[in-house]
Residue, then its C-alpha position, 0 to 999 in steps of 0.5 A: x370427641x368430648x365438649x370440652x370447655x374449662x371455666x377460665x373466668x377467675x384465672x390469672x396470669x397468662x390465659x394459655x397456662x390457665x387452660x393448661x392447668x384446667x387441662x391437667x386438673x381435669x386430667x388428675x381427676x378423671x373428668x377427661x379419660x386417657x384417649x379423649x379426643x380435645x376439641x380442635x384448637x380453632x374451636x375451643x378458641x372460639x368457645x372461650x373467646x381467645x386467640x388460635x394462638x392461645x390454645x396453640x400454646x395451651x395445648x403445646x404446654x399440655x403435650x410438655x407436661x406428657x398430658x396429651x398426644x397430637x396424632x397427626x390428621x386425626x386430633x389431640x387425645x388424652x395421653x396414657x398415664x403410663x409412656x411405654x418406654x422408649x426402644x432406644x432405651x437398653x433394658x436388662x431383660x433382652x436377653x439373647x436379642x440380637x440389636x440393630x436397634x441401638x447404636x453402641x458402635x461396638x462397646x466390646x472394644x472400649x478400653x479396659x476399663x479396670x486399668x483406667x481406674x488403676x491409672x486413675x487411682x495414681x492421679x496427683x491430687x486426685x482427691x480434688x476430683x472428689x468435690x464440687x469443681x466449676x460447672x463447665x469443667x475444670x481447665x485441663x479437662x476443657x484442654x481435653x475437650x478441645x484435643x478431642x475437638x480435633x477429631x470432629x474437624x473443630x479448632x475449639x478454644x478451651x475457654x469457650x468449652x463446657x464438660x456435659x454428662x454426654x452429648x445429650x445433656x448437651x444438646x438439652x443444654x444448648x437448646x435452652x442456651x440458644x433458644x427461648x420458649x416458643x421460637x422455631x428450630x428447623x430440622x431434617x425430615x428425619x433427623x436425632x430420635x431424642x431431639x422429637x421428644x426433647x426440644x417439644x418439652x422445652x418449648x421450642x417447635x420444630x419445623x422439618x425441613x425437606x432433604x435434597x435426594x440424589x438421581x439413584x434416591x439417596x439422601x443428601x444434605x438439607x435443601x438450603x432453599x428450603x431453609x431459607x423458606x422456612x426461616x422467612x415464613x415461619x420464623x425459625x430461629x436456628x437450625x440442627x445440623x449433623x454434617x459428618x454422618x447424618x442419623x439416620x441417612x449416613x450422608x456426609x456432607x460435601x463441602x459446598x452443602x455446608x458452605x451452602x447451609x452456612x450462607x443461608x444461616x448468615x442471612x437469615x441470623x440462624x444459630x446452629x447446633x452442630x452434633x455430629x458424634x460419629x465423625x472420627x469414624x469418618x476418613x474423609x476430613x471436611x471441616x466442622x460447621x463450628x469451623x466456617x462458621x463459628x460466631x452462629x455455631x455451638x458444636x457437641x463432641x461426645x466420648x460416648x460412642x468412641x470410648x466409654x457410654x459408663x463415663x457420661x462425659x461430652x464436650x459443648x463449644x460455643x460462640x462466647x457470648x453464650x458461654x455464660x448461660x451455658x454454665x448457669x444451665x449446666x450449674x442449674x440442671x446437674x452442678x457439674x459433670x462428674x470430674x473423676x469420670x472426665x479424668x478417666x476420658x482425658x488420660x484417654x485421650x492424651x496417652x493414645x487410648x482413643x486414636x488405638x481404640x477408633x482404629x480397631x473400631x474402624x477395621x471391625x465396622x468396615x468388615x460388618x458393613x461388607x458382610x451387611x452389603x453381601x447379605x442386604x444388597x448393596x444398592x438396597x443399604x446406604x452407608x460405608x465402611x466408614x458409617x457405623x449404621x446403614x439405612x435400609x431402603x424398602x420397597x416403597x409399598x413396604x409398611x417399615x414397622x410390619x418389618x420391624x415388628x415381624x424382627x422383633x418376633x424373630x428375635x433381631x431389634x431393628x428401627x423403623x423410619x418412624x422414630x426419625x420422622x419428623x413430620x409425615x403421616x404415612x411411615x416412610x420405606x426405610x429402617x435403621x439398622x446398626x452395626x456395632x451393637x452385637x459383640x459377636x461376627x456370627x450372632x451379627x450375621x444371624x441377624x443381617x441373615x433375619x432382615x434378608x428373610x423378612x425383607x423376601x417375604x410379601x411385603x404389607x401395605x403402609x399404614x398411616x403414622x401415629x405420629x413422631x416416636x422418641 
């Protein structure tokens, strides 16, 4: 571990951006190399005569810079100059890998991209759509929103809806809507991958917040109890909530889980973020978060895993009081989601195209979940026929990512418990796989055929956890 102590003696303004800074010049200059151990917060405090809560905030402004990495049990380290890129990312060179990994819910079905155009083209008016429009979106295409709200169990107002490039510009977008720097956001223990790295960045914490399991071992909603816990004790201000296929467990909420969460948000003053793309996929009809709640909640509907990932297009609905700052923000990161390509997903939505396209979608993943089923075991894969991903429960003993690299060896990309964990050192015993990403029946079953044979081989012994990936 390097002695490492900066002069902050002539620094102004706030003390932790001081030691921040110093962290990052250091960094650029090569004093401290990628790997260093840093000395323990309460140690580095007391050797510059501030408070733990200083370098606490120092050290979190230095992990939203990509300066350092905390390894949970072990320390904070100097950061590799170079991030290795994520596995949910597609890449152009993977050429013949079979993908459980990546959650496209069958993109070989989306509508025929050629006769949008076509129908696009004949637009009245359509050269408006090539200049500058209002940040949240034009009005019809807000209507749109609200129409696609529909299908997420959400009676959304079109003046309270904003056009985003997709869900998770949407979720960066409501995140600094809602929140400030600083401020707690509580979180399943496994919850959205991107949201590990994204919340971190902006400066907000996340506190992970206990699941309730069923009496065969199955995932269920958050413990509203220990919601409540945390919101009195570490002062978490709102909460991330995915009701209708939770990522990555699949569990639907009943509706006295989301009476039960609500409640608990009343109390406590929480805002809830509710993101939730895969409902349409769900048959069964419980209403929205948004719905029984709609002065805390601000709700997501993306298009991307229904229709058209290319399109980039997401909807946000929020109490009203935000609406403004959602606009700004949206005005401040991108101007404005592309009006041509919400144009594209509103003639979608309004002729028929999405409700033809999610029922074929539908047919085809309850058949891959049978074939999953056949080939994994059914009380081995949590999910449905209705779920377009499964989460695969391993031998407790298992180490998930020896499964995961030992598929990658073998051509099949799949996901360890790992890039969901939101706390924990040791990786927990499940893995992720998908169901609509591989075009093919008989290149699907091949793969399934893989994870059933790696699963039957001796099983490696769990390792500690580095820490959360995204």
């Amino acid at each position: 571990m390097t002695i490492w102590c900066p002069d902050i003696s002539t620094a102004s303004g706030p003390i932790y951006l001081a030691v921040a800074d110093a962290l990052e010049a250091d960094i650029r200059s090569g004093a401290l190399a990628i790997g260093t151990k840093l000395p323990p917060q309460r140690e580095l405090a007391y050797q510059l005569g501030v408070t733990l809560g200083t370098i606490t905030r120092a050290y979190r402004e230095a992990e939203r810079r990509r300066l350092l990495r905390g390894e949970t049990g072990r320390g904070t380290f100097v950061a590799p100059a170079e991030i290795e890129a994520s596995p949910l990312i597609p890449r152009e060179d993977r050429a013949g890998e079979l993908d459980l990994a990546r959650n496209f819910a069958f993109p070989h079905l989306n509508p025929d991209l050629a006769k949008g155009l076509a129908r696009l083209s004949r637009t009245p008016g359509i050269e408006r759509l090539n200049g500058f429009v209002p940040s949240e979106g034009l009005a019809h295409h807000r209507e749109a929103g609200a129409r696609l709200f529909q299908l997420f169990r959400l009676s959304a107002d079109p003046s309270d809806i904003a056009v985003t490039c997709g869900a998770q510009h949407g979720i960066q977008v409501l995140l600094q809507a809602l929140f400030r720097q600083g401020d707690a956001v509580a979180v399943d223990t496994f919850t959205y991958p991107s949201l590990l790295n994204s919340a971190p960045h902006l400066g907000l914490k996340l506190v992970p917040v206990p699941m309730r399991r069923g009496v065969d071992g199955r995932f269920l909603a958050m413990d509203p109890e220990a919601l409540g816990r945390v919101a009195r004790t570490e002062g978490v201000r709102g909460v991330f909530l995915m009701p209708n296929m939770h990522n990555p467990t699949t569990h639907t909420m009943t509706l006295a889980e989301r009476e039960e969460l609500v409640q608990v948000a009343r109390l406590h003053g929480l805002k809830i973020i509710e993101d939730d793309p895969y409902t349409p996929f769900v048959r069964e009809e419980l209403p929205a978060i948004g719905e029984l709640a709609p002065e805390l909640t601000a709700s997501i509907a993306s298009i991307s895993k229904l229709l058209s990932p290319g399109s980039r297009i997401g909807f946000v609905h929020v109490p009203r009081e935000y609406g403004h700052a959602v606009r700004n923000l949206i005005g401040e990161s991108t101007w404005m989601a592309s009006p041509i390509t919400a144009e594209l997903v509103s003639g979608w939505i309004a002729d028929g195209t999405l409700k033809r396209v999610l029922q074929e979608k539908r047919r085809a993943n309850e058949a891959r979940f049978e074939m999953t089923r056949e080939l994994l075991g059914g009380g081995r894969f949590e999910g449905g026929p209705d779920k377009v991903f499964g989460w695969l429960h391993l031998d407790p003993e298992t180490d998930p990512g020896a499964v995961e690299a030992e598929l990658r060896r073998r051509g099949v990309a799949s996901l360890s418990s790992r890039y969901f964990q939101a706390s924990d050192r040791r990786p927990a015993p499940f893995m992720r796989l998908c169901l609509g990403s591989i075009a093919g029946g008989i290149e699907f079953r091949t793969a399934v055929t893989r994870v059933a044979e790696v699963l039957a081989d001796p099983r490696p012994q769990a390792r500690d956890l580095p820490g959360p990936v995204a």
